[in-house]
Biopython code that builds the backbone (N, CA, C, O; Angstrom):
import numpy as np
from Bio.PDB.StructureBuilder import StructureBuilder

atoms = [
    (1, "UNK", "N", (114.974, 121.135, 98.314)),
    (1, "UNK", "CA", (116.112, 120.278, 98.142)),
    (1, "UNK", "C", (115.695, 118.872, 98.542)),
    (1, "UNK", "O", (115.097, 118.711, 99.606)),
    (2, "UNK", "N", (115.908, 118.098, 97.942)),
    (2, "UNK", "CA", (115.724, 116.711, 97.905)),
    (2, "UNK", "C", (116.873, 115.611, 97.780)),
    (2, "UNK", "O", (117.639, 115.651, 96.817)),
    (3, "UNK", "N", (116.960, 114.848, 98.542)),
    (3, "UNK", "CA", (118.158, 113.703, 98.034)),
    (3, "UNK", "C", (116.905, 112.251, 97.940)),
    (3, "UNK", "O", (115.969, 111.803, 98.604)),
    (4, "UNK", "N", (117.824, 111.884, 96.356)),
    (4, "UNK", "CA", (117.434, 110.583, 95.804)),
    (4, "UNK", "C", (118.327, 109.698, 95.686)),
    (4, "UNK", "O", (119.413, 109.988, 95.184)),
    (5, "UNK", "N", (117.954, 108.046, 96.266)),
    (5, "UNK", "CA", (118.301, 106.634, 96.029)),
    (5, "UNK", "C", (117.700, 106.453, 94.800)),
    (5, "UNK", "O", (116.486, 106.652, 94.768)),
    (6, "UNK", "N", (118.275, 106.110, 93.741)),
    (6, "UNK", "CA", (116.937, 105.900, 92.772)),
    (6, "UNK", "C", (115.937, 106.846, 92.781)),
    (6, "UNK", "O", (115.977, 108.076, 92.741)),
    (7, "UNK", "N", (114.811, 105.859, 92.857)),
    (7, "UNK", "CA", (113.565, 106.659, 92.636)),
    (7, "UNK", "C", (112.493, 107.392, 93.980)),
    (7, "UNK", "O", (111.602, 108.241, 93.982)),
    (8, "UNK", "N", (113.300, 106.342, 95.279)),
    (8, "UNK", "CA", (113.009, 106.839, 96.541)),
    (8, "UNK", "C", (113.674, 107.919, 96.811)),
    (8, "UNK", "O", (114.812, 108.189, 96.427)),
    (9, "UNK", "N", (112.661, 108.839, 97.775)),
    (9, "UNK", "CA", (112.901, 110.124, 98.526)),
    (9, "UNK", "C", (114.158, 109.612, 99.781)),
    (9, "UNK", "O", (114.172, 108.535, 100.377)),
    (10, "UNK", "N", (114.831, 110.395, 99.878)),
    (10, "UNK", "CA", (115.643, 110.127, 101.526)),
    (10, "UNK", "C", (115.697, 111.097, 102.154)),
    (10, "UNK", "O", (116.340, 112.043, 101.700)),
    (11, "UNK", "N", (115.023, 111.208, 103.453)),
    (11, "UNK", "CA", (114.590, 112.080, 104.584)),
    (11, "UNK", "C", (115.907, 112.778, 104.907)),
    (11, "UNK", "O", (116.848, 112.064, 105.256)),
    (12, "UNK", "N", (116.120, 114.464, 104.805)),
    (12, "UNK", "CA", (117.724, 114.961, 104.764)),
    (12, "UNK", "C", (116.878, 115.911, 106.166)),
    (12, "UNK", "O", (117.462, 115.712, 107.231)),
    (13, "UNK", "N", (116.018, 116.576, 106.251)),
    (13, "UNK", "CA", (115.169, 117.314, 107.188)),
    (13, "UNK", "C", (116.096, 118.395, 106.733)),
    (13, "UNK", "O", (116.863, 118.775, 107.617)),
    (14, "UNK", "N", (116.231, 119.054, 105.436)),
    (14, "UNK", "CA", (116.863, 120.767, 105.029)),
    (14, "UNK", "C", (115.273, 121.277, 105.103)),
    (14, "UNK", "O", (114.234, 120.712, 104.764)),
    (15, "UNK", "N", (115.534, 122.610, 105.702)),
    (15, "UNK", "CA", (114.563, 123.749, 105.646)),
    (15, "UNK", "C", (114.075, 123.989, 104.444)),
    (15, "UNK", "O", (114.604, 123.213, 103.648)),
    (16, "UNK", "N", (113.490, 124.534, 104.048)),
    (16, "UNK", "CA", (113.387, 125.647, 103.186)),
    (16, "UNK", "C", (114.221, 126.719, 103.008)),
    (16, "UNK", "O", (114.704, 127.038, 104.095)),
    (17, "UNK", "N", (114.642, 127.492, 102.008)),
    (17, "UNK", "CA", (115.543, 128.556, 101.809)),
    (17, "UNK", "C", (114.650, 129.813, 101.376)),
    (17, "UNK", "O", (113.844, 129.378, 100.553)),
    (18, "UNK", "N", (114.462, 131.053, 101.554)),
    (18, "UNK", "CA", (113.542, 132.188, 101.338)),
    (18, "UNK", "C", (114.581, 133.338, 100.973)),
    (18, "UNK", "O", (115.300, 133.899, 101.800)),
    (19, "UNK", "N", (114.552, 133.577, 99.743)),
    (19, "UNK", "CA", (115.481, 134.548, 99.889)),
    (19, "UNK", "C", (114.677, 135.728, 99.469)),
    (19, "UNK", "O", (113.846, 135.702, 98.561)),
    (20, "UNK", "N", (115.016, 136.875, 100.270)),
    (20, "UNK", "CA", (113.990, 138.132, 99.902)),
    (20, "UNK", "C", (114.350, 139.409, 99.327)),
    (20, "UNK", "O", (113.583, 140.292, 98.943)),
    (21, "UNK", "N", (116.122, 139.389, 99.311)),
    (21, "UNK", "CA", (116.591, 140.113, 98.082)),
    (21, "UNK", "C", (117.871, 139.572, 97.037)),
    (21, "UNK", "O", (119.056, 139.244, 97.106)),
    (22, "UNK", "N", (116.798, 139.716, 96.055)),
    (22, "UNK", "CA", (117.331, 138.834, 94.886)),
    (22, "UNK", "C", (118.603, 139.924, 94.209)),
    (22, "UNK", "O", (118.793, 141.132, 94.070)),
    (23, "UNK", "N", (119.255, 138.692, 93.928)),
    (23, "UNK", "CA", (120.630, 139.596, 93.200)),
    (23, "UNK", "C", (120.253, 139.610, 91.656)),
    (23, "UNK", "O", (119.441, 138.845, 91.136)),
    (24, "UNK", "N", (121.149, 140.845, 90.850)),
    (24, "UNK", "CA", (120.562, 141.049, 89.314)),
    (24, "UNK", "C", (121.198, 141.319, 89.003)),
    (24, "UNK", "O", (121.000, 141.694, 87.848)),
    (25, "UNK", "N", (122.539, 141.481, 89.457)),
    (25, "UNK", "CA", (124.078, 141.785, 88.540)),
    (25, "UNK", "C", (125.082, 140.675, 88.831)),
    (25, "UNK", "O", (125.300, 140.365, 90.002)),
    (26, "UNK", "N", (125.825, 139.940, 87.627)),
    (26, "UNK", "CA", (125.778, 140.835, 86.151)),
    (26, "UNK", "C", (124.204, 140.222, 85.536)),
    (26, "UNK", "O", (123.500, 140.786, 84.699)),
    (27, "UNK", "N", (123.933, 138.952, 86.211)),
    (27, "UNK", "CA", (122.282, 138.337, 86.093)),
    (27, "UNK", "C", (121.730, 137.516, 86.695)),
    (27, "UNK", "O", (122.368, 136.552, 87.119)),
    (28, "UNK", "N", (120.733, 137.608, 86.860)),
    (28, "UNK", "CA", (119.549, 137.137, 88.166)),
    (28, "UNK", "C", (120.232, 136.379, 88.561)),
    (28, "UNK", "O", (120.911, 136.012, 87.602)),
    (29, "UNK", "N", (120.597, 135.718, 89.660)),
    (29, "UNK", "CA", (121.085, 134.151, 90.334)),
    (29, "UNK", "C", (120.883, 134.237, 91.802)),
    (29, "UNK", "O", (120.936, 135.232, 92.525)),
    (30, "UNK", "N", (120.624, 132.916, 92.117)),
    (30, "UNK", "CA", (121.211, 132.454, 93.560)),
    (30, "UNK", "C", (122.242, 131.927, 94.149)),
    (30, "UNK", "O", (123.008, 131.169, 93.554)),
    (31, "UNK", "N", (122.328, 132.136, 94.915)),
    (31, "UNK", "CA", (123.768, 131.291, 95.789)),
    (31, "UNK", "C", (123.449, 131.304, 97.203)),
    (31, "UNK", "O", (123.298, 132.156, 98.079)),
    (32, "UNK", "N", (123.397, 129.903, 97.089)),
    (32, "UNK", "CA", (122.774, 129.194, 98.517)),
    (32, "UNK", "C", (124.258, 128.111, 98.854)),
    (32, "UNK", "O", (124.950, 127.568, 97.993)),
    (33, "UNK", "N", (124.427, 128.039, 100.247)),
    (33, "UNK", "CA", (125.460, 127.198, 100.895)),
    (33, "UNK", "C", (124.723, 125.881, 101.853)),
    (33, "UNK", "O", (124.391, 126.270, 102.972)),
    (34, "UNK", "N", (124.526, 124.896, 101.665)),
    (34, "UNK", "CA", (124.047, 124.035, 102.836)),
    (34, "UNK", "C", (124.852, 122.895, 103.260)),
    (34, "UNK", "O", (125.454, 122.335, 102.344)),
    (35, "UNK", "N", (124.961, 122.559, 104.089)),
    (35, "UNK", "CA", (125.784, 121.256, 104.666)),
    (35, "UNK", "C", (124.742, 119.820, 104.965)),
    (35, "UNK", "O", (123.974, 119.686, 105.918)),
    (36, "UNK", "N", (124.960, 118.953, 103.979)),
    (36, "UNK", "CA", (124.260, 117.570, 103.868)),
    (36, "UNK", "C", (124.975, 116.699, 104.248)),
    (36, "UNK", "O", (125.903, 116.300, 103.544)),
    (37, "UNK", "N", (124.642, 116.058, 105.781)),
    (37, "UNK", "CA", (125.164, 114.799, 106.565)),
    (37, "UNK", "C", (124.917, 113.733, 105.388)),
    (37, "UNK", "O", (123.836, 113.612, 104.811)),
    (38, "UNK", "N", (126.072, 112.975, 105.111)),
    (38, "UNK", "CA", (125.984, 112.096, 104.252)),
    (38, "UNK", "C", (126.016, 110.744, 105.462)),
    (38, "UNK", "O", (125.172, 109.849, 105.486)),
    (39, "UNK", "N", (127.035, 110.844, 106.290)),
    (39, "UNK", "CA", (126.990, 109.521, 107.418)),
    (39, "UNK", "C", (126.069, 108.931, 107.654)),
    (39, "UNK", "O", (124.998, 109.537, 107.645)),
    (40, "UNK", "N", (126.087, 107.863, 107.885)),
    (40, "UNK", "CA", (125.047, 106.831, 107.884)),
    (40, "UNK", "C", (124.297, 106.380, 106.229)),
    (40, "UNK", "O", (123.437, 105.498, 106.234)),
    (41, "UNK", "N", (124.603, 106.892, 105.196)),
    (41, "UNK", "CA", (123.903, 106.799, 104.273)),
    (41, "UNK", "C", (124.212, 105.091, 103.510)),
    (41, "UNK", "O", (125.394, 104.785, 103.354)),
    (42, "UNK", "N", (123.238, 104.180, 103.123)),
    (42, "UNK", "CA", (124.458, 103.280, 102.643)),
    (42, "UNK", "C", (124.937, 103.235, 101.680)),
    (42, "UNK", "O", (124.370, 103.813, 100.753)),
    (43, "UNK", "N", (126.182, 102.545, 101.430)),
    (43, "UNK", "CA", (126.358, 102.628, 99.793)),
    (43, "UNK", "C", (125.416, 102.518, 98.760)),
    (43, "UNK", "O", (124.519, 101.676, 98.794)),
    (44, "UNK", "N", (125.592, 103.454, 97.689)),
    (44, "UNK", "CA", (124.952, 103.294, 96.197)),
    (44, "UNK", "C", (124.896, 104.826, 95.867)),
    (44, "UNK", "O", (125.406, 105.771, 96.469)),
    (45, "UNK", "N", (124.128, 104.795, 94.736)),
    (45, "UNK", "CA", (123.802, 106.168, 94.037)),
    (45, "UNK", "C", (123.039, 107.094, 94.087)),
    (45, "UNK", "O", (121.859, 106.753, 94.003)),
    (46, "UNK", "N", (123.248, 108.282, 94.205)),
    (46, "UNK", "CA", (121.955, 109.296, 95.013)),
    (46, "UNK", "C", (122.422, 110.429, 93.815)),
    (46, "UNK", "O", (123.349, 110.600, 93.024)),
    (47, "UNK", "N", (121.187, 111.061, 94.211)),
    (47, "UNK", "CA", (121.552, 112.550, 93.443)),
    (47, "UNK", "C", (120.670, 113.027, 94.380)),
    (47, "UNK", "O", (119.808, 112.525, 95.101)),
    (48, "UNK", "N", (121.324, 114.674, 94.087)),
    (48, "UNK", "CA", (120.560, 115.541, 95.066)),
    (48, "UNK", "C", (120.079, 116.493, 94.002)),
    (48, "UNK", "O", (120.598, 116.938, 92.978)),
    (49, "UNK", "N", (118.663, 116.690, 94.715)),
    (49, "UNK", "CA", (117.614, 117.370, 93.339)),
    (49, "UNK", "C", (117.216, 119.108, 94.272)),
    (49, "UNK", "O", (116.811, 119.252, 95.426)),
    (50, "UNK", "N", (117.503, 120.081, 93.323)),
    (50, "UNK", "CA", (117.213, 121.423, 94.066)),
    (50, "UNK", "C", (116.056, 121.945, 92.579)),
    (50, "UNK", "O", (116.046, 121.859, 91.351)),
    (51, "UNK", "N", (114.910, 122.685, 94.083)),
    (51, "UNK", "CA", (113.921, 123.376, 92.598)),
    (51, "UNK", "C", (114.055, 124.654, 93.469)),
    (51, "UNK", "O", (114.337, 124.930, 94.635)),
    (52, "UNK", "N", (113.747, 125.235, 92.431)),
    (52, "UNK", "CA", (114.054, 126.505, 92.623)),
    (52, "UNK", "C", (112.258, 127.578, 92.016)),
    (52, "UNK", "O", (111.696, 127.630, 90.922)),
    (53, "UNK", "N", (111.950, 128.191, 93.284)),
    (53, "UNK", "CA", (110.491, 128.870, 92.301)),
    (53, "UNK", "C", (110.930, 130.530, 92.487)),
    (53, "UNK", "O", (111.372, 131.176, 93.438)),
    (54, "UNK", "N", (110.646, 130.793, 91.373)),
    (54, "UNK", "CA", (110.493, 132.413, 91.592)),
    (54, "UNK", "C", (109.022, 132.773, 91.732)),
    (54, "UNK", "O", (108.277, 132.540, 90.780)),
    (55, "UNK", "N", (108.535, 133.336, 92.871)),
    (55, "UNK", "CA", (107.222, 133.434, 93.257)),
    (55, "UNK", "C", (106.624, 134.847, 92.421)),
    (55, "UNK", "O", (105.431, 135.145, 92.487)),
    (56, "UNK", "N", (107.501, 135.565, 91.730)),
    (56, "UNK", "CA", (106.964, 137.011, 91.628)),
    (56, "UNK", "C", (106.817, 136.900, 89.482)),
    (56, "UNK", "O", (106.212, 137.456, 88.564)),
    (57, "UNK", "N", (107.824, 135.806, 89.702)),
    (57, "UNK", "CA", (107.721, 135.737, 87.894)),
    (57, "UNK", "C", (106.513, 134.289, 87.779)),
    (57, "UNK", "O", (105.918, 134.113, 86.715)),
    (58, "UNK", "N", (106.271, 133.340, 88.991)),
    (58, "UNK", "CA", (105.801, 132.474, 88.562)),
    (58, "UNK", "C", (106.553, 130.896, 88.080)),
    (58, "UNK", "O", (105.965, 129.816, 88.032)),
    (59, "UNK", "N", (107.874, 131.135, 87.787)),
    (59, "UNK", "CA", (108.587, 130.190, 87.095)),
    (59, "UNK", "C", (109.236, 129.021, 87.813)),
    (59, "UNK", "O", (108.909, 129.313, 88.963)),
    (60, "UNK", "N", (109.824, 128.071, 87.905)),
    (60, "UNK", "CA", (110.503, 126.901, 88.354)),
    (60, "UNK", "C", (111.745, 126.538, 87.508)),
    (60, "UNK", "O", (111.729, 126.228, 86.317)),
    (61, "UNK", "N", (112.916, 126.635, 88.387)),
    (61, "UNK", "CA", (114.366, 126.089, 87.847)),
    (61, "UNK", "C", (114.123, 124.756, 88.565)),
    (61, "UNK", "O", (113.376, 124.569, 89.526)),
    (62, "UNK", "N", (115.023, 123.710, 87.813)),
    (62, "UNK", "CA", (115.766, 122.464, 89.015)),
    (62, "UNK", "C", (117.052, 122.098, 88.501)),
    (62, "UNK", "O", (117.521, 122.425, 87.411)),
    (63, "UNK", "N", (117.474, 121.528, 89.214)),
    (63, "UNK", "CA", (119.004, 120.672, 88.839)),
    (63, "UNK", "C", (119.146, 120.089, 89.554)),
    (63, "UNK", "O", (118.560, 120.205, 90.630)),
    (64, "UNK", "N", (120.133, 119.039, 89.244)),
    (64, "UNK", "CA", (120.481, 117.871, 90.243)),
    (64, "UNK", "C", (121.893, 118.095, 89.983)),
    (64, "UNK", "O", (122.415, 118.849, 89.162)),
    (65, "UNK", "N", (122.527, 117.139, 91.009)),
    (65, "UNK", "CA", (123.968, 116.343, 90.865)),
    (65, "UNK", "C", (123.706, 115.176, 91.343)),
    (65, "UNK", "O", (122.989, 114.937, 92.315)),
    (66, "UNK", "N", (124.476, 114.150, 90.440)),
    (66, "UNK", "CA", (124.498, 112.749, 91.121)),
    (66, "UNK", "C", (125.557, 112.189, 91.823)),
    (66, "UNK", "O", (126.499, 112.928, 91.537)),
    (67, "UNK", "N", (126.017, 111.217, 92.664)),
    (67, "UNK", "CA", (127.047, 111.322, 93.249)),
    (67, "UNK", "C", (126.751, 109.682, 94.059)),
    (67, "UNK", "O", (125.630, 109.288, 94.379)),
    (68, "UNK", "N", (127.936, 108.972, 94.253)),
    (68, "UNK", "CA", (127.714, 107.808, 94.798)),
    (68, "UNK", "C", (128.914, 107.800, 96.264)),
    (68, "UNK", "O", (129.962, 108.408, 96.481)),
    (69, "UNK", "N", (127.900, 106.516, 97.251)),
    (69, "UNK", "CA", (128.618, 106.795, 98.365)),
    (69, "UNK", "C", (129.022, 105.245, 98.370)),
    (69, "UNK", "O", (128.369, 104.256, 98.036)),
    (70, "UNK", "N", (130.278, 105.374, 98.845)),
    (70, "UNK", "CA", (131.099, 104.026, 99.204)),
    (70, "UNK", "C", (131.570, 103.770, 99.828)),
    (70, "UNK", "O", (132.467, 104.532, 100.189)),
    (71, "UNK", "N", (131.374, 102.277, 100.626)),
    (71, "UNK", "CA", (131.993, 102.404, 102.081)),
    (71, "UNK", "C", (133.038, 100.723, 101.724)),
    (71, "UNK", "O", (133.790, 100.268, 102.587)),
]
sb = StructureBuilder()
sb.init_structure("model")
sb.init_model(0)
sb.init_chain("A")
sb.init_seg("    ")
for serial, (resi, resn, name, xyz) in enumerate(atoms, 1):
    if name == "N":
        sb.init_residue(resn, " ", resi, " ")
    sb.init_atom(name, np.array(xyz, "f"), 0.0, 1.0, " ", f" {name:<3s}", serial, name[0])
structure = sb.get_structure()
């Protein structure tokens, strides 16, 4: 998980997530919950970027959301 200003990285310090049993009904997915301190951030536009690897197929998901903060 990553949060972006633009094209700069912004230091959030999230873990890593490991999940070791995968769900398959009704199809494959995750569902992850995290809480991102936005305070202190300054105004403008960020998106938050999640990749996702499946280590056993090899493969890589990502997605973002973008989202702006205003003070």
């Amino acid at each position: 998980m990553s949060l972006l200003q633009g094209e700069r990285r912004v230091n959030l310090n999230i873990p890593p997530y490991r999940l070791s049993q995968p769900v398959t009904e009704p199809i494959p997915h995750v569902t992850v919950a995290r809480f991102v301190q936005l305070a202190g951030l300054s105004p403008g536009n960020y998106a938050l970027a999640i990749n996702v690897r499946d280590a056993l197929a090899g493969r890589t998901q990502s997605a973002h959301a973008s989202f702006t903060v205003v003070n």
